[in-house]
N, C-alpha and C positions, 0 to 999 in steps of 0.2 A: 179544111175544117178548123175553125177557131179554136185556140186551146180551151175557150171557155166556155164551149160547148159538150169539148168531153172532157173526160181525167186525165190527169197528169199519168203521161206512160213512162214508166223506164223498162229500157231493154237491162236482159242481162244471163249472162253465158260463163264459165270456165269453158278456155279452147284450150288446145293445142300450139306451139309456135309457127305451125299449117295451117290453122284457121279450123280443126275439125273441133265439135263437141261432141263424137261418139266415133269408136271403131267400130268395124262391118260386120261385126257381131252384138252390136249394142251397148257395148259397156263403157261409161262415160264420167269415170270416177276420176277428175283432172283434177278438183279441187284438192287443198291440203287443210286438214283439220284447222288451221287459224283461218284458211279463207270461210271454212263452216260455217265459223263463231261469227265473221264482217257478212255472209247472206244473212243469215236468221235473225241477225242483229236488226237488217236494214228491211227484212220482211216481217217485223215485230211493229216496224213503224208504217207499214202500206194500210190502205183499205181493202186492198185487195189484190191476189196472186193469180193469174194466168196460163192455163199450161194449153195446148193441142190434144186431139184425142191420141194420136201417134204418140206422145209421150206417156202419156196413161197405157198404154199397151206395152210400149219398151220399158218403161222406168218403174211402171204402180206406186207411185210414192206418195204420201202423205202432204204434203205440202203445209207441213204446221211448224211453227217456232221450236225448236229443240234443244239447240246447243246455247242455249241464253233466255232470259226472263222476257216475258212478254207478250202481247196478247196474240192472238193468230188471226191472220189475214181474211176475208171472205174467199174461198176457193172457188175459180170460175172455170171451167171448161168447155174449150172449143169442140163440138161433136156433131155437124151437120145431122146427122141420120140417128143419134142419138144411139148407138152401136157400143158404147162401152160396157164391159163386163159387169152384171151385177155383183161378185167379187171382187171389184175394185176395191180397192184402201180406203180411197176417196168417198166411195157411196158407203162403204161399210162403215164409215165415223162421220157418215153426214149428219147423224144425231145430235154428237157431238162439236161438229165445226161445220159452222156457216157455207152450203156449196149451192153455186149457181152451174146450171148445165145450158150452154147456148147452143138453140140448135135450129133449121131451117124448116121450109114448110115442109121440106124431103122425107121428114123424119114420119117411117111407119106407126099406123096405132097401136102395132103391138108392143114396139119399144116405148114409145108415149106411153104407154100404160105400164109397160116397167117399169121404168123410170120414176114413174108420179105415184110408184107402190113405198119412195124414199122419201125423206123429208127434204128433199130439196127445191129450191127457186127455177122452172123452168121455162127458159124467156127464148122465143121464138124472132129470130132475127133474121130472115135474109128468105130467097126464093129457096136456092137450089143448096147452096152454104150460105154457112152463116156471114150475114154483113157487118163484118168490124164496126165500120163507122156509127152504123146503126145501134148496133151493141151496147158501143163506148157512151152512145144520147141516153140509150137506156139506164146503163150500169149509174152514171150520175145526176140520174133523176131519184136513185136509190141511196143517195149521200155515198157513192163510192170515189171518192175524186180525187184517190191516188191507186193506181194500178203497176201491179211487179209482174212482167211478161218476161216467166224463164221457160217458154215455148223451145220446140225442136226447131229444122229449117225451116221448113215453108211457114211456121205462124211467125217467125220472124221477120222472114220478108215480105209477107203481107201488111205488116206494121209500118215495115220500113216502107214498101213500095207506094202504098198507100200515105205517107207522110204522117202516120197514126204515134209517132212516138216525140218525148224530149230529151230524153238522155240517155245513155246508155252506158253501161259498166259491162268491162270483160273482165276475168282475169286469164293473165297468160300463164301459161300452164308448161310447165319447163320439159314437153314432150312432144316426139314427132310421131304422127301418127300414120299419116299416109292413104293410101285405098281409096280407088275410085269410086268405091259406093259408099266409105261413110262420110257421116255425115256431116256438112259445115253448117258453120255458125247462121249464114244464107242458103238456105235451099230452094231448087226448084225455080221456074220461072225463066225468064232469059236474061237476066239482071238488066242491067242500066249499059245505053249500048253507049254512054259514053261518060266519063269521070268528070265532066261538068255536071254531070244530070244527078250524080250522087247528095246526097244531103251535104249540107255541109256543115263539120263540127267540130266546135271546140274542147282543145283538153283540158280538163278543169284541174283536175288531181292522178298523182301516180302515185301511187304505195306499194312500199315492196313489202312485202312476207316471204321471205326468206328467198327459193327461188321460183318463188311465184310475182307477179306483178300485177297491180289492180289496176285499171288505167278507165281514168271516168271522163267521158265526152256530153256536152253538152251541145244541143243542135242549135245553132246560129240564126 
């Protein structure tokens, strides 16, 4: 897909020096208060922020600019069946900040009609889940044409696998976390059965914040 047919993506994650972004209990607090300040900073300048319904279920988070001046992102959410809590954070301050709900034809009438009891954007994308590619045609018919995907595993690898992304920021997070069930940065899927077939990327910049490390790759 041409990059100029959809938005400019960037991935981005705080891991572990294992590669996990949550232990097997959920809790995925890697960042350090100055890494805060460099998200909110760089999600003050997107069009628009990404998350999966999975992360709305583990995380509930706001997804608005906090720790710095500036304006807030359009919040877009991944939700085939349209299945998120109407106590979500998200939907409860849809009033207030810009949220799109993407969701498939899957999605029941009765959630449909929940959902559209909110003031939010809801774009029907894909058969059975929702079609990224599709999405991303739509989202930048809407002037959205920079997109911040801090997704769980699987919406990330759907970006990646799909070749849906251009850059990508981690920051490394100076802890081991371990456990077979949580969760990495890649989830899901049978990855790339061989390390030709991965993207290929360049490092653009590394910043250290103290013993954290930001390392920003751009895709080649």
């Amino acid at each position: 897909m041409e990059k100029s047919k959809r938005p400019y993506v960037i991935l981005s994650a705080a891991i572990s020096i294992d590669g996990k972004i949550a232990t097997e209990t959920g809790e995925s607090k890697l960042s350090s208060d100055r890494d805060y300040i460099r998200l909110h900073k760089l999600r003050s300048k997107m069009d628009g922020i990404l998350i999966g319904k999975n992360t709305v279920i583990q995380d509930n988070p706001l997804l608005t600019v906090r720790h710095t001046r500036g304006k807030n992102p359009i919040r877009i959410i991944l939700d085939s069946k349209g299945s998120i809590s109407s106590n979500s954070k998200m939907l409860q301050t849809s009033d207030e900040v810009p949220t799109i709900i993407a969701v498939s034809k899957k999605i029941t009438k009765s959630n449909l009609k929940r959902l559209q009891k909110f003031p939010v954007d809801i774009i029907i994308s894909g058969e059975i889940s929702v079609n990224i590619k599709l999405l991303l045609k739509k989202l930048l018919k809407k002037k959205i044409s920079t997109i911040l995907v801090e997704g769980g595993g699987s919406t990330n690898w759907e970006f990646i696998r799909q070749n849906l992304f251009d850059e990508l920021i981690v920051t490394l997070s100076p802890f081991l976390v371990g456990g077979n069930n949580a969760i990495s940065f890649i989830q899901g899927g049978t990855g790339f059965s061989k390390i030709s077939k991965s993207p290929n990327l360049r490092l653009k910049s590394i910043k250290k914040l103290k013993n954290h490390v930001v390392l920003n790759y751009v895709k080649v």
